[in-house]
Each structure stands twice: as C-alpha cells, then as structure tokens.
C-alpha positions as CSV (number, residue, x, y, z in Angstrom):
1,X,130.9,108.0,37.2
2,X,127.0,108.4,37.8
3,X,126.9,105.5,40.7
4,X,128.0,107.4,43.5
5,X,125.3,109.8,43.2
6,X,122.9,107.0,42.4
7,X,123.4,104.9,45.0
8,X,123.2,108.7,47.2
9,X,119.9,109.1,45.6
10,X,118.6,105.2,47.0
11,X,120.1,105.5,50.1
12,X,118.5,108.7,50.8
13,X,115.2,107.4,49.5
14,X,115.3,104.1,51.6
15,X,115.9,106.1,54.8
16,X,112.9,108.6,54.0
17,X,110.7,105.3,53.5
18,X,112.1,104.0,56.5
19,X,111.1,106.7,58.5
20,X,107.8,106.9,57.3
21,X,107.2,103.5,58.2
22,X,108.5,103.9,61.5
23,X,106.0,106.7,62.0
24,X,103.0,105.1,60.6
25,X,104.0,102.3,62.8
26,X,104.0,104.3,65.9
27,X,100.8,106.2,65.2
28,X,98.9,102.9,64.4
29,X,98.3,101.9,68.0
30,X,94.6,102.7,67.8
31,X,93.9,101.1,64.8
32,X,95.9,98.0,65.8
33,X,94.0,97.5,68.8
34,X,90.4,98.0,66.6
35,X,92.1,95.8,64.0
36,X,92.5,92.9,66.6
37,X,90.0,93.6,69.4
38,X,91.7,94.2,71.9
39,X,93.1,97.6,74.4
40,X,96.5,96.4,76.5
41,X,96.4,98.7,79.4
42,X,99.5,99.0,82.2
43,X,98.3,98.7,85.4
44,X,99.1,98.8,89.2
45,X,99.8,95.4,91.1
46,X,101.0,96.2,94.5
47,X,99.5,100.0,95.1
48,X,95.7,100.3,96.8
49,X,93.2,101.4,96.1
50,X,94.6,102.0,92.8
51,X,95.5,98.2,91.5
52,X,95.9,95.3,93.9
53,X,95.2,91.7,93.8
54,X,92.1,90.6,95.3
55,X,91.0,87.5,97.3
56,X,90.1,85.7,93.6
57,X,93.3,86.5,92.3
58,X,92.5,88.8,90.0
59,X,93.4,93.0,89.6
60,X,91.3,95.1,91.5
61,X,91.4,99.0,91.8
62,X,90.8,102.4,90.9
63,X,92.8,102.1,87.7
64,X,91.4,98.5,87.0
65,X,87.8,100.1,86.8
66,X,89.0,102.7,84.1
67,X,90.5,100.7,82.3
68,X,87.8,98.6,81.8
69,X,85.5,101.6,81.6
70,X,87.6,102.8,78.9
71,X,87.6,100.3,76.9
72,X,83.9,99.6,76.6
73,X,83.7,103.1,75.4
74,X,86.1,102.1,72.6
75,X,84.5,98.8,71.8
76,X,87.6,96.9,72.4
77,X,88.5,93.9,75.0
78,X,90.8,95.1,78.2
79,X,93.7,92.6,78.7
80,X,95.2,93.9,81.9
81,X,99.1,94.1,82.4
82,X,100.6,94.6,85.8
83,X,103.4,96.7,85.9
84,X,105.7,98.3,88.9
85,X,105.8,102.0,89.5
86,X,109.4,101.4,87.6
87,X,108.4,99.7,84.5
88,X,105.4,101.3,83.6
89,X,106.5,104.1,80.9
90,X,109.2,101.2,79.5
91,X,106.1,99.2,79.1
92,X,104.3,101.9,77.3
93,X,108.0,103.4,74.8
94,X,108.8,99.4,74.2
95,X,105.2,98.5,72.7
96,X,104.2,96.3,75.1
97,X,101.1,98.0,76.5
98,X,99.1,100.5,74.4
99,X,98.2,102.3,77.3
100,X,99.3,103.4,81.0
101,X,96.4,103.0,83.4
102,X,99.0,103.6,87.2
103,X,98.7,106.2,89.0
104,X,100.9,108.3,87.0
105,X,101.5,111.5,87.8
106,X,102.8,114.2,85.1
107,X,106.5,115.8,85.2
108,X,108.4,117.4,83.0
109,X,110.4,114.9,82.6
110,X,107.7,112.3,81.8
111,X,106.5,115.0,79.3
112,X,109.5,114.7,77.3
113,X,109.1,110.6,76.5
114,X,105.1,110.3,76.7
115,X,102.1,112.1,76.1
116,X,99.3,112.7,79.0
117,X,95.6,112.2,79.0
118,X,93.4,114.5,81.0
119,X,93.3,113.9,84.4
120,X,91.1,111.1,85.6
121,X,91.9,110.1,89.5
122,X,92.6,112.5,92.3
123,X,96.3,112.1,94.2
124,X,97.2,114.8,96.6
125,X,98.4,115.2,100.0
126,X,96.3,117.8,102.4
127,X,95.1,117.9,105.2
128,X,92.3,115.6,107.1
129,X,90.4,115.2,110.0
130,X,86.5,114.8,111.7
131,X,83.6,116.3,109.7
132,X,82.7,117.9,112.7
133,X,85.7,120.6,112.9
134,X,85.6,123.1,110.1
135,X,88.7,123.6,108.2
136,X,89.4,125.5,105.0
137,X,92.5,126.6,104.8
138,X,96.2,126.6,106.7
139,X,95.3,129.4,108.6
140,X,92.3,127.3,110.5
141,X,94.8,124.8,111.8
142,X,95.5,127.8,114.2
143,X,95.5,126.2,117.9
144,X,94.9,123.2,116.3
145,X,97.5,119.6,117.0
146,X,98.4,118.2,113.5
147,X,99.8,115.0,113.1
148,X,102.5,114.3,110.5
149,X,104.6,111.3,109.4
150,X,108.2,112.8,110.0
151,X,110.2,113.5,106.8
152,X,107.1,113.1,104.6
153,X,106.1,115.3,102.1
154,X,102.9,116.3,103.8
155,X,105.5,117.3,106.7
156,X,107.8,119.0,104.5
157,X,105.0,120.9,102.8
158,X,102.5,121.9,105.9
159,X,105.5,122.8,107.8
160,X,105.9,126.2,105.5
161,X,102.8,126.8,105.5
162,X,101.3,126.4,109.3
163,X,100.4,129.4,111.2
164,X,102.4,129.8,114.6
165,X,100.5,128.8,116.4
166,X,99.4,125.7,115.4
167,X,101.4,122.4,117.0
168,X,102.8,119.5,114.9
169,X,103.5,116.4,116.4
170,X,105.9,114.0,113.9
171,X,105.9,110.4,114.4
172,X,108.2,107.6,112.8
173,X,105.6,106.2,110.1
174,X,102.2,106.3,108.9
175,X,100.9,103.9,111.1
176,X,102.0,105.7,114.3
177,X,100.2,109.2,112.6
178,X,97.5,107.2,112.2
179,X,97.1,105.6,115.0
180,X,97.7,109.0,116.5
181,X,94.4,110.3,115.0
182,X,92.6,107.2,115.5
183,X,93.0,107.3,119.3
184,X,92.4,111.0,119.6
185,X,95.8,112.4,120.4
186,X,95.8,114.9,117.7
187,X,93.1,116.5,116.0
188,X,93.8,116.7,112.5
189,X,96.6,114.6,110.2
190,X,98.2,115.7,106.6
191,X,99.0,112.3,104.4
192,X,97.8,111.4,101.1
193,X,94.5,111.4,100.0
194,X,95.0,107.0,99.1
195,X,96.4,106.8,103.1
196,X,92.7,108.5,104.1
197,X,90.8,106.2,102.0
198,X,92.5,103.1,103.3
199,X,91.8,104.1,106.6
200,X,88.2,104.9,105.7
201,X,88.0,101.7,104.3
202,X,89.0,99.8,107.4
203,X,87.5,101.7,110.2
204,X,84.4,103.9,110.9
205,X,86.2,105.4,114.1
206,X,87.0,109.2,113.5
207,X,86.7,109.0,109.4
208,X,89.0,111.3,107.4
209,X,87.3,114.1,105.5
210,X,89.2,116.4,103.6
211,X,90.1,119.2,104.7
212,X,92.3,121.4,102.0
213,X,94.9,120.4,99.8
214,X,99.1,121.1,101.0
215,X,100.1,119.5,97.1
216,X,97.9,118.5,94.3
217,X,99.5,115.7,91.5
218,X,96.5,113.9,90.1
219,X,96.4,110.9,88.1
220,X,96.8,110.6,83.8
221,X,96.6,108.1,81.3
222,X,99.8,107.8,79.9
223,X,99.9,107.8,75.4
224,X,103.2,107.1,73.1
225,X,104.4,110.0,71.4
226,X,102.4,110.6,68.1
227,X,99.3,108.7,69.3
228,X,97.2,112.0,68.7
229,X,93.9,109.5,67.7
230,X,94.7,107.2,70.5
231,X,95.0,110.5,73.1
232,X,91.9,112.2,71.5
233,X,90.0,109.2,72.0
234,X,90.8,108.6,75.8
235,X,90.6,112.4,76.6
236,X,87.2,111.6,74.9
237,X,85.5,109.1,77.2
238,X,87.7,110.6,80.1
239,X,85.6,113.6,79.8
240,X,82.3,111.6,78.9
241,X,83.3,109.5,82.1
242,X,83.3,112.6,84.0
243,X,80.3,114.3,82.7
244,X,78.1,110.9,83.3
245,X,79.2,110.5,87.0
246,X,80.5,107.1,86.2
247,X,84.4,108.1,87.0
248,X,82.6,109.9,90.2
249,X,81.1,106.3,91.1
250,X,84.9,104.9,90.9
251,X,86.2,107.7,93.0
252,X,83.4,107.2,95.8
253,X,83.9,103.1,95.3
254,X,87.9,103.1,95.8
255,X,89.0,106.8,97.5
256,X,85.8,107.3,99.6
257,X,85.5,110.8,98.5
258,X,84.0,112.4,94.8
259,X,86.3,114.1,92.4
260,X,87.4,117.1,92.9
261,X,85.3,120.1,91.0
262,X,88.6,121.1,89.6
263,X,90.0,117.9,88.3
C-alpha cells in the first residue's frame, strides 16, 4: 500500500537531481574550458573583413582577432570554428562552440535562445562619401546626388528620411553603386559600413568616410543561457579591450575607421 507513494517520492527526487545536473552542466562552460585549456569560438568563414580565409589558408578577420584577443585575456588556447551565418547560434545551443565570435547582431528573437555580450564591432548602414564634403546629418544631403543599391536597406531607410531636394540614383547592385561613386557620378553613397571598408581596402581613389548613420546593429559575442560567469568574463575584457585601444587597433586594421564613441 506505501509503494505508490514511494516510488512518487523517487521519481520526483531523480527528476530534481536531474535537473540540477543539467543546470550545473550548462553553467559549467567556463570552467570546462579552464579545466582543459582551451576557448572554442564560432566564427565567420565566408564574410570580410569579419572572418575569411586568407592566402595561408587560415581564418582571418575582424572576429578572428577578438577571438584570439579574448582568449589571451582568459588564459585559454583559441581553437577556431567556422560557422555560416545559419549555423552559428545551433553551434553555440548544441555545445559545440563555447562561444559565438560572427558578426551577430542582437534581436528579440535571438534574445529569447542566447545571451549577448556588450558590443564589440561596429555594423551599420549610413551614409558615405569624400572627406572633403561636410555632412552631418540627412538634412545636408540637400542638393546633393546619393547613390543607392536599389531595394537595399540603405535605400529603403534613406529614402524616408532625404530631404526633397536631394536626388537618388538606384542602381542594380553594389558594384554598379560603387562603381558609381568611384567614377564620380554621384557624390555620396549609403551601404554598409563592411562595403566602405572593402572598398577602402582596395582603392585609394575617392575613400569613403562616414558620414552619419541611416541604421545602427553592431556586433555581440553570443553566450548560452545561464553562462552568467562566462558572460561577465567576456563583457570583462570587451570593456578592458575597449578602454586599452586594442579593440580600436582591430577596428582601424579590418573596417578602416575607429569605433564609434557610442559603441
């Protein structure tokens, strides 16, 4: 008569210490990687300057230099694992990277599986053109010829905010917009800020400075849910990254432009 409630009693008890373990599991990222030496970090393959392959074969980027920066600060070896813009978070929720180093910007969506760093990388789309022309805001692109990939997001978002009398010209791609600036037939462009620095990188004719920003999305590292020690730690040396200049260096080395004050 007294097993059913017994064997309640165990069942309930196994599940609770189930649980527990599962929890202490998940939240023992940090001292899993100090236990064996090593930080696995997600990162870019096929997305410049962020995470590419370089002439030696071997990952290269924006996000390849803080991950590597990060883990000195932590003491721990970096092993790198490329990942596509689709399997990244999968990567991070499955256990097979302890960190996501990708260019990822936060959503709310994102926010509900994974837990965000402070930013660490610029990624916005604004508005660019010659140092020489002084523009601060929309309302200076007054009079001005503005060159925009058609259908973009930089088209989408300039469009509602140009004054009148300002005159976009759309072309079919990025290449055509830039090749639009390059050879002078409009003044100013709106793309990304990764478009300007590959540009930059390539050519000295007309560099892009930025201008102002049309939509902001910067870069975080991405942390499991219940990592609060692994999180503190890399919003930690993101900061001390910051305050050194060092994450400046990376942003001057891969964007060709600081950080933003702001980020």
């Amino acid at each position: 008569m007294q097993k059913r409630p017994f064997l309640k009693a165990l069942l309930a008890g196994a599940l609770v210490a189930s649980a527990g373990f599962a929890g202490l599991a998940q939240a023992d990222v940090l001292a899993n990687a100090q236990k064996t030496g090593t930080l696995r970090v997600a990162v870019p393959q096929d997305f410049p300057p962020f995470g590419t392959v370089g002439p030696d074969m071997k990952p290269r980027g924006y996000d390849i230099d803080v991950a590597n920066l990060i883990g000195r600060e932590l003491g721990l070896k970096v092993e790198l694992i490329p990942v596509s813009s689709t399997n990244r978070i999968p990567y991070l929720t499955t256990g097979k990277a302890d960190l996501v180093i990708s260019s990822l910007g936060k959503n709310p969506d994102r926010e509900k599986v994974i837990d965000f760093s402070i930013a660490y990388a610029p990624f916005f789309n604004g508005i660019f053109g010659p140092t020489d022309i002084a523009i601060k805001g929309a309302a200076d692109t007054a009079g001005k010829i503005v060159g925009v990939t058609r259908g973009s997001v930089e088209d989408l978002e300039f469009t509602k905010v140009a004054p009148p009398t300002a005159t976009i010209k759309r072309f079919e791609d990025n290449n055509a917009t830039i090749s639009a600036y390059l050879s002078g037939q409009v003044q100013l462009i709106a793309t990304g800020n990764v478009v300007a620095a590959a540009v930059n990188e390539r050519t000295k004719i007309r560099r892009l400075d930025t201008k102002f920003l049309i939509k902001n999305s910067p870069c975080y590292v991405g942390v499991n849910k219940g990592e609060a020690a692994l999180l503190a730690k890399v919003n930690e040396v993101v900061g001390k990254l910051k305050k050194s200049g060092e994450l400046n260096q990376v942003s001057q080395r891969w964007l060709q432009a600081p950080l933003p004050a702001d980020l």
